[in-house]
SETORGU-234432 format. One record per residue: residue in one letter; x, y, z of N, C-alpha, C in turn. Coordinates in steps of 0.05 Angstrom, whole numbers, plus 5000, padded with zeros to 4 digits. Last residue first. Layout:
AXYZXYZXYZ
...
//
This chain:
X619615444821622415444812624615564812
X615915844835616915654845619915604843
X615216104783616216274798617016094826
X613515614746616115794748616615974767
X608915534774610915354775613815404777
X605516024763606115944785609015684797
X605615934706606316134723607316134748
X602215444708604515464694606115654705
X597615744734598715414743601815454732
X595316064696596616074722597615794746
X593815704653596015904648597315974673
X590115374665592715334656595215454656
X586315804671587415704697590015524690
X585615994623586816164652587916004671
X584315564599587115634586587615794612
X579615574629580115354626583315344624
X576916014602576615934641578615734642
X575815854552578116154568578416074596
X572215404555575315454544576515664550
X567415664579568515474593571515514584
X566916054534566916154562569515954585
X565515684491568515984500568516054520
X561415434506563315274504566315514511
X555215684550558815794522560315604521
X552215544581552415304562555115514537
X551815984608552815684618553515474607
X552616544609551516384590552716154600
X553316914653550817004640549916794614
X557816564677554716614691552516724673
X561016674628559716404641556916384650
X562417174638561917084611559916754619
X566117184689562817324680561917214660
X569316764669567016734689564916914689
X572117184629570616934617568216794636
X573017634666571717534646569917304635
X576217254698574117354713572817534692
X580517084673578816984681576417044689
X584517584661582317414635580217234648
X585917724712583417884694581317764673
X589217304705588017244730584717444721
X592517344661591017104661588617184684
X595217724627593717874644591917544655
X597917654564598617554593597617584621
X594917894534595618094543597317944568
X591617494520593417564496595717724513
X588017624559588817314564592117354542
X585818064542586817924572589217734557
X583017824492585117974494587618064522
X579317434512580417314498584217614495
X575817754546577417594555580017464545
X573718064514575418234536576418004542
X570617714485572417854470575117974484
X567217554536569017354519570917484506
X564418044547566317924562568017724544
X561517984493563418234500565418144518
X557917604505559917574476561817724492
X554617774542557317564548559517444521
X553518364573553718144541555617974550
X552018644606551518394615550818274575
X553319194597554319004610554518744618
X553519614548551819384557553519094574
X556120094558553820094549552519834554
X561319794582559920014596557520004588
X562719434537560919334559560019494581
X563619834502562419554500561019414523
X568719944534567520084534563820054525
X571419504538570819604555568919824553
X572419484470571919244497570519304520
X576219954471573019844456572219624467
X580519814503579319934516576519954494
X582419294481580919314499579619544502
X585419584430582519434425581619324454
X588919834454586519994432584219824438
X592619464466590819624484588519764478
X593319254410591819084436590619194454
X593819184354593019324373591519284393
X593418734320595518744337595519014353
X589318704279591818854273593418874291
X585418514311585818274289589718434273
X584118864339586018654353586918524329
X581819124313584919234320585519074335
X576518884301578318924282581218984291
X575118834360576118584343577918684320
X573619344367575419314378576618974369
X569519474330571519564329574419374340
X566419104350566218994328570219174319
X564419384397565719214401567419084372
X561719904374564919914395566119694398
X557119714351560419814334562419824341
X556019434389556219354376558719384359
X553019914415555819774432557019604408
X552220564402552720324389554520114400
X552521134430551620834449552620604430
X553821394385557021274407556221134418
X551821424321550521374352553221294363
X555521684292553521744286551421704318
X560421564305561721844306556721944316
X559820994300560221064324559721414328
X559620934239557520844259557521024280
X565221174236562321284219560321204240
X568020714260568621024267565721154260
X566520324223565820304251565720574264
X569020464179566520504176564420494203
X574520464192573820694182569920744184
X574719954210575420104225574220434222
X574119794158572819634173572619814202
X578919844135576719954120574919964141
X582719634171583619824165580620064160
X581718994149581319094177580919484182
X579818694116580418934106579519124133
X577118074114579518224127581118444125
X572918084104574418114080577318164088
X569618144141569217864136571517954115
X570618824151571418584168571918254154
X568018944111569919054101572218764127
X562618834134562918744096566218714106
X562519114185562318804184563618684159
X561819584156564519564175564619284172
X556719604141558619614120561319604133
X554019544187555119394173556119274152
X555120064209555819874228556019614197
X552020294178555620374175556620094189
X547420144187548220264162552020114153
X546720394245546520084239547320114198
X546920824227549020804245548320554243
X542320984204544621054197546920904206
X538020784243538220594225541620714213
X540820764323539820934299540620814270
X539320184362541520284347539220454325
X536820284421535720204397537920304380
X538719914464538620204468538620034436
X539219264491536319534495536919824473
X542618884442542219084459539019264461
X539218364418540018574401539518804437
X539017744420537817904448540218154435
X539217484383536617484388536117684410
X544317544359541817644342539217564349
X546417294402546717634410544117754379
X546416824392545216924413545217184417
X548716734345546316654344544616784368
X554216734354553116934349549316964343
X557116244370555216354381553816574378
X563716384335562316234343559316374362
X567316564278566416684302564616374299
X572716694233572216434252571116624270
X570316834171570216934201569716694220
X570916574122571416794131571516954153
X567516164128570316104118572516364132
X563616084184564116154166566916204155
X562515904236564615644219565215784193
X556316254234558416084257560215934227
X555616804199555016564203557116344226
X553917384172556017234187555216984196
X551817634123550117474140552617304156
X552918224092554217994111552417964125
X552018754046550918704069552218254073
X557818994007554618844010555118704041
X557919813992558219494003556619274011
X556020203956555520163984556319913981
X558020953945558220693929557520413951
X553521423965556021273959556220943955
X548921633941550921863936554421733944
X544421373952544121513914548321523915
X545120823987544821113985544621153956
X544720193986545220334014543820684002
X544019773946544020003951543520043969
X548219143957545019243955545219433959
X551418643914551318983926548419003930
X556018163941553118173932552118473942
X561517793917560118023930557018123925
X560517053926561617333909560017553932
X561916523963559816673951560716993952
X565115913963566316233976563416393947
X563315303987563415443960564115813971
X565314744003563915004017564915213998
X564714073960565814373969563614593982
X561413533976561413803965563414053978
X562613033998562313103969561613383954
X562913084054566012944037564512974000
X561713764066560613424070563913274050
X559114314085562114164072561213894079
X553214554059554214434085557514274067
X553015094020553314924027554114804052
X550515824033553815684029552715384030
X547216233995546716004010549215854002
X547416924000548316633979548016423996
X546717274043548117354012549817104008
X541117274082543117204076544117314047
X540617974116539617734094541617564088
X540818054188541518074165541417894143
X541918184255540218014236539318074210
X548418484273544718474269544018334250
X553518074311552518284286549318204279
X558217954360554817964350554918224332
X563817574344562717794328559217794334
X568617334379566617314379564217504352
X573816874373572917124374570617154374
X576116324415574416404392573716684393
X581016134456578916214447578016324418
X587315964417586216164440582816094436
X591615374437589515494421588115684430
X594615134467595915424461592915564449
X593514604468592814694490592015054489
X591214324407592914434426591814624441
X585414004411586714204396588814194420
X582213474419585013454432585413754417
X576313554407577013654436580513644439
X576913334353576513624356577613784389
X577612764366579412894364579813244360
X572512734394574712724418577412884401
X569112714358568812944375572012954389
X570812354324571212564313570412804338
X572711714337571411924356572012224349
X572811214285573511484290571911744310
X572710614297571610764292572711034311
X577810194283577010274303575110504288
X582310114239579809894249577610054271
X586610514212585410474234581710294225
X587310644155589410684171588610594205
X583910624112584210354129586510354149
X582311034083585610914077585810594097
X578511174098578811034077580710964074
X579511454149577711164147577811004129
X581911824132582711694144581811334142
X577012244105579712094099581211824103
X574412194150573912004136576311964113
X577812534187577112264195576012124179
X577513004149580112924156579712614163
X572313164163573313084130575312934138
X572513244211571013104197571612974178
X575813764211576113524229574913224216
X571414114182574613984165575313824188
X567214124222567413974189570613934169
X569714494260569214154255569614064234
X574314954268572914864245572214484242
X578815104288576515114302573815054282
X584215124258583114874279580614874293
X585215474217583915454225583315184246
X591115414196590115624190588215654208
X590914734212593214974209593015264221
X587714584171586714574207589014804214
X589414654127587214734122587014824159
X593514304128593714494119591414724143
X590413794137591713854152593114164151
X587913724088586613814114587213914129
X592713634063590913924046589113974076
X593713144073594913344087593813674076
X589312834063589912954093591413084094
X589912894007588013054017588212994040
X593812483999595012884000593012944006
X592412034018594812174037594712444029
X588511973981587212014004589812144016
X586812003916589112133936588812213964
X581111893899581911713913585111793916
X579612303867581512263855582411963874
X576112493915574412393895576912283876
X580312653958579312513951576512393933
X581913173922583212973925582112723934
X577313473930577613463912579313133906
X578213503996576113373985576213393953
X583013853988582513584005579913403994
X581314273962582514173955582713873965
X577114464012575514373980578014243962
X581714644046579114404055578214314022
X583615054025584414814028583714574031
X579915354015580615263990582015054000
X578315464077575715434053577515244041
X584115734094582915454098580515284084
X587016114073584416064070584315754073
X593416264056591616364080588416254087
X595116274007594916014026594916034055
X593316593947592216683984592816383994
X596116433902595716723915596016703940
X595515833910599016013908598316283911
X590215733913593115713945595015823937
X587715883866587015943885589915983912
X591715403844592715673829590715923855
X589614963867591815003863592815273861
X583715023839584715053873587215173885
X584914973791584115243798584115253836
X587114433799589214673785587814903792
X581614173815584514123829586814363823
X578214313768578614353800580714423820
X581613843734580714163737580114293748
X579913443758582713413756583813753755
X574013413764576113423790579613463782
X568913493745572413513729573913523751
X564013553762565513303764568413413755
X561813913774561513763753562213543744
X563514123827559814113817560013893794
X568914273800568113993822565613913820
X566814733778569214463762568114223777
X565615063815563314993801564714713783
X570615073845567815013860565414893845
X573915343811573815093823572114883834
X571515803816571915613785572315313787
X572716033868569015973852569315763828
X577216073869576615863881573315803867
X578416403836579616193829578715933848
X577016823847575216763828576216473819
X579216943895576116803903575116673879
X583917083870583716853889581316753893
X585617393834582817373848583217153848
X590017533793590917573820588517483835
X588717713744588717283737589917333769
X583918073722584918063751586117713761
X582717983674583218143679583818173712
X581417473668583417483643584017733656
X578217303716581417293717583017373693
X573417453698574517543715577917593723
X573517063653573417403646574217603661
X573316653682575116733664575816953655
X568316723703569816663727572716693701
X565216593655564816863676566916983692
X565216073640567216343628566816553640
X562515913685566415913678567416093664
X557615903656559416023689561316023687
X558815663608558415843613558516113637
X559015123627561015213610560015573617
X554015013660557514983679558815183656
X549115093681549915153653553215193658
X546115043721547414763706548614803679
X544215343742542415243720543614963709
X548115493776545115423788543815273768
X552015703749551615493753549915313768
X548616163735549416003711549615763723
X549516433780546416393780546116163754
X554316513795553016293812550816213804
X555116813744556716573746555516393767
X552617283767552217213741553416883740
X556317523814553417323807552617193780
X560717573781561417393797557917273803
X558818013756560117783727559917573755
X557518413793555318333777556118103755
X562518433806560718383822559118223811
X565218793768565918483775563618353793
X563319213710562719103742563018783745
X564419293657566519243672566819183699
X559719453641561219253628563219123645
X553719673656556619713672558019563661
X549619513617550219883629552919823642
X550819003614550119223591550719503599
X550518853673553418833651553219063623
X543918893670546919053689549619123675
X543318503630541718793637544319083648
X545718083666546418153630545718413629
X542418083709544718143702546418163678
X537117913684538418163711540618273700
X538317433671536317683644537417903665
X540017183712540817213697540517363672
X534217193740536817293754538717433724
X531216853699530917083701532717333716
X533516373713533716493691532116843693
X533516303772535916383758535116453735
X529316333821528516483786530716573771
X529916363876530916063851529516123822
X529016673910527016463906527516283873
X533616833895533116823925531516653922
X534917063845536016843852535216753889
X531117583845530817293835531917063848
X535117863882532917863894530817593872
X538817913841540417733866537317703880
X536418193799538017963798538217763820
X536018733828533418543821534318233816
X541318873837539118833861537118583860
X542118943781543718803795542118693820
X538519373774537819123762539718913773
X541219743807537719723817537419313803
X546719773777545519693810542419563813
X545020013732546119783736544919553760
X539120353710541220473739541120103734
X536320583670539920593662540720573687
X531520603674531220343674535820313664
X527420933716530320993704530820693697
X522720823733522921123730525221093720
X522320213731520020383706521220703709
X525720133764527620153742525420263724
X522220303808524320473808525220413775
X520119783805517920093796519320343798
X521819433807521319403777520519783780
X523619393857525419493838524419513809
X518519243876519319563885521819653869
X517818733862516918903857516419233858
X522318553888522818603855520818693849
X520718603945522818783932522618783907
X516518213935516118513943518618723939
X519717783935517017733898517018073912
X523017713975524217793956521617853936
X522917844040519817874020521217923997
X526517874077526817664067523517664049
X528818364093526118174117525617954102
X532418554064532418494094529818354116
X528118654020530018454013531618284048
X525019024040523718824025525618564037
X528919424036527819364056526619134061
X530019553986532119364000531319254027
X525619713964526019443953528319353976
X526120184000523120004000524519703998
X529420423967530120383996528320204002
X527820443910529620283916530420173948
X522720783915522120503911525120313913
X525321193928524021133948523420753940
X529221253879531221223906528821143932
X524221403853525621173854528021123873
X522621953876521421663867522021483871
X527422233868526922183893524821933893
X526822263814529822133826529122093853
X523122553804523122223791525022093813
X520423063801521522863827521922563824
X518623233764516223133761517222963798
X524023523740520523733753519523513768
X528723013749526823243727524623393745
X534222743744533122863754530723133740
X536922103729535822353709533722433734
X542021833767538821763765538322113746
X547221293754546421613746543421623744
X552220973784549420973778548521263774
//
């Protein structure tokens, strides 16, 4: 993005009406951001981004065609921004203009035919339409990259059954649980599967079979991250709609670096098996995180949901270097290096997490969950029981409490023995 700097302070102008607009956009006043982006793009109407902004700030209150005047806008000045081709494609198929979104999602792959997401988006909008057979191959071609993503597996399963292939869409479920077992709604899917095949008379106790996971299963990670816009309204997975994977969505952060898009983390999300985070975006630590450092913090989060643990690490550091109270970032850290098999690393961010705020019971859970990794069962417990007392109703709480005491039972046997 290139702002023309002149006498008159244009560039500071509009970088004011852009910070405004994103401000706008985090409190959810989208008609107030596009009107703070119109008055930045009246001072420079060549900045991509700003109109990219404006785009995604339409499509909020469902003004796809005009989203889409956005981003053509954008594409014009940036030709080659993927971002801005990947909205462009949700806002097409918002309209129902399927041929057209697709070719978006083509353009993507004629030059990166390695984007797995763009393979699953193609799929996503195929199914919208019905072409299930088509669908089915961009799913397909989705799982031979990444058959890491339970999302595509699940939407494969349910692809399959609209084809009435009920045995391979349980096992696409089954896939799918694999990767992820902490995920109802694919439990779900799986039991109506089932149902249709007439493999059982009996009506399906979809809770009970969620409750049988293997024993081994660890707790749930936890991620409290600050209350943040959403970026795309995911669908509920139901047996007729795919949970659709929503593109990158950029909102200017600075003039001076390129900024990543802000994550509305969500429980069951494809991308981040976390649970309960609902509770920590209401009781946001006492010590007021500095806005910079809430900034970094969650451009760390972006780089996290992307599993780009590494990046994620780098931006947490930033946060941290900026405010060190940030428990958040310390904790958020210390998930990322667990998620890399640094274990001691990542307790002692754990711990330190809960120096600044002690009475989180996400945090305990996290310390617990790595305990527990750590063979340390008797420590892990008394975690997760702190974790308890300060939330009674944690399902994670109860489940760590639960595998501890499993665990020292077992222990105990053998050294019997």
């Amino acid at each position: 993005m290139v702002l023309e700097i002149s006498p008159d302070n244009s560039f500071a102008d509009a970088f004011t009406w852009i910070s405004k607009g994103n401000t706008h956009v985090e409190s959810g006043m989208y008609t107030e951001a596009i009107q703070c982006y119109d008055r930045a793009l009246k001072i420079n109407p060549a900045m991509a981004d700003v109109w990219n902004n404006k785009g995604l700030a339409m499509a909020r209150i469902a003004r796809f065609e005009e989203a889409v005047i956005c981003y053509l806008k954008a594409i014009e000045l940036q030709p080659d921004d993927e971002e801005v081709m990947y909205n462009k494609g949700i806002a097409l198929a918002k309209l129902g203009r399927t041929i057209e979104a697709i070719a978006c999602y083509d353009k993507i792959l004629e030059k990166n035919p390695l984007d797995s997401g763009a393979w699953c988006i193609k799929g996503d909008i195929l199914y919208e339409s019905g072409n299930f057979e088509e669908a089915l191959r961009a799913y397909d071609r989705s799982i031979e990259i990444n058959p890491k993503d339970e999302t595509v597996w699940n939407n494969k399963g349910l692809t399959l059954g609209k084809l009435d292939r009920l045995s391979e869409a349980i096992e696409s479920y089954d896939k799918a649980l694999e990767i992820n077992p902490k995920v109802e709604k694919i439990w779900s899917n799986k039991g109506l599967a089932i149902t249709k095949m007439g493999q059982t008379g009996e009506k399906i106790d979809l809770q009970k079979i969620a409750s049988d996971m293997p024993e081994e299963e660890k707790v749930l990670e936890e991620i409290p991250v600050l209350i943040q816009p959403e970026q795309g309204v995911a669908p509920e997975v139901t047996e007729s709609q795919p949970e659709i994977i929503k593109p990158v969505e950029t909102v200017i952060e600075t003039p001076s670096i390129q900024p990543e898009n802000v994550i509305s983390v969500k429980a069951e999300s494809q991308e981040n098996p976390i649970s309960e985070i609902e509770v920590n975006n209401k009781e946001i630590p006492k010590h007021e995180i500095q806005e910079e450092s809430k900034d970094y913090l969650i451009k760390g989060n972006s780089f996290f949901s992307k599993r780009k643990y590494d990046q994620a690490i780098d931006y947490f550091d930033i946060s941290l270097r900026i405010d060190g109270q940030n428990s958040i970032a310390w904790n958020n850290k210390g998930l990322a290096l667990a998620r890399m098999g640094k274990i001691d690393e990542s307790l002692t961010c754990y711990e330190k997490a809960l120096e600044l705020t002690p009475e989180d019971h996400i945090f305990l859970i996290n310390k617990g969950n790595i305990l527990y990794k750590k063979g340390d069962y008797r420590e892990a417990f008394k975690a997760f029981e702190s974790a308890f007392e300060l939330a009674p109703d944690s399902n994670n709480a109860i489940k760590g409490m639960e595998l501890c005491l499993k665990s020292l039972k077992k222990s105990l046997k053998k050294k019997k023995v």
